[in-house]
C-alpha positions in Angstrom: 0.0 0.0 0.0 1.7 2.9 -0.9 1.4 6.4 1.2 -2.4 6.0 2.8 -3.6 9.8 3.7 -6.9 9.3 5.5 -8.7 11.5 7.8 -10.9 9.3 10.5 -12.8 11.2 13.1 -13.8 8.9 16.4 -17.0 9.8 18.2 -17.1 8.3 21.7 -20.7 8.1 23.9 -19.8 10.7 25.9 -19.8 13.2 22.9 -16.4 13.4 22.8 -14.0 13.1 19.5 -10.7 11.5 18.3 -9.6 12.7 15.0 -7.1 10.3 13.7 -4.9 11.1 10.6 -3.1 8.0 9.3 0.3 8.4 7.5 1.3 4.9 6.7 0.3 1.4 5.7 0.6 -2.4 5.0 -1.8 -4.9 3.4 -0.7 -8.6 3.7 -2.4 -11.9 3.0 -2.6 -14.4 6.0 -4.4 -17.7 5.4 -7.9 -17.4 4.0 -7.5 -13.2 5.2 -6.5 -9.8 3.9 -5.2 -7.9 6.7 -5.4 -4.2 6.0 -3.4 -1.9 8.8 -2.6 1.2 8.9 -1.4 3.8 11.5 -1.3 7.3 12.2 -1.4 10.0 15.0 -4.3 11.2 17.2 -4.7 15.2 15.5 -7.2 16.8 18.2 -9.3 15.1 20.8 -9.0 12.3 23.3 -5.4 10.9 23.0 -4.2 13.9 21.1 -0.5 13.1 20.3 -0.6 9.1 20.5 -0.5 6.8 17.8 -3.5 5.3 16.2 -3.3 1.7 14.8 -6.7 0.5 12.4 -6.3 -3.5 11.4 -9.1 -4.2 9.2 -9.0 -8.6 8.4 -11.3 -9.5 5.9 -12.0 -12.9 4.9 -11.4 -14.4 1.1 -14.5 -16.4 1.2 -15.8 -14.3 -2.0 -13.3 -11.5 -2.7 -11.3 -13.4 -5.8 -14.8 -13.9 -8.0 -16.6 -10.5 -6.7 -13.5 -8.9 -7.6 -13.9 -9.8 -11.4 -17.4 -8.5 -11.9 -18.9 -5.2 -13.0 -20.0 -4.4 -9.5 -17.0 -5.3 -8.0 -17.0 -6.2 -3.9 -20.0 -4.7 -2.6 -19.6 -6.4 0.8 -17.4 -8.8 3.0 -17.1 -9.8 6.4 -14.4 -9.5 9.0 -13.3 -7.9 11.6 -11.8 -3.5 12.8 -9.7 -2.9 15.7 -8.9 0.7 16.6 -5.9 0.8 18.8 -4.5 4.3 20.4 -0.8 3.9 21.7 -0.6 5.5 25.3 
């Protein structure tokens, strides 16, 4: 994955916000998975100044077809985990 620039904004119960800014990425394939991660820093809000990690591992159980079709991959399941670095 080359140079991610994303802009996530975090919205917690209590009405408060992270906004993340992520600088840097990897994609690898592990087993039946794509794992998707990138990281980045916490720009304003809770954690301000700590790293973000996002790891995004979504299963292949249709990607390779539903990757070949006009529509392309309209869904596909798996699993997020947000981590902030204190």
């Amino acid at each position: 994955m080359s140079s991610p620039h994303a802009r996530e904004v975090v919205r917690y119960g209590d009405g408060r916000k992270s906004v993340i800014e992520y600088s840097s990425g990897t994609v690898a394939r592990v087993g039946a998975a794509s794992v998707v991660r990138v990281a980045g820093m916490v720009v304003e809000g809770r954690a301000k100044g700590h790293q973000a990690v996002l790891a995004v591992e979504l299963l292949h159980q249709d990607l390779v077809t539903a990757c070949l079709t006009p529509e392309g991959v309209r869904h596909a399941t798996g699993t997020v985990t947000l981590r902030m670095l204190y």
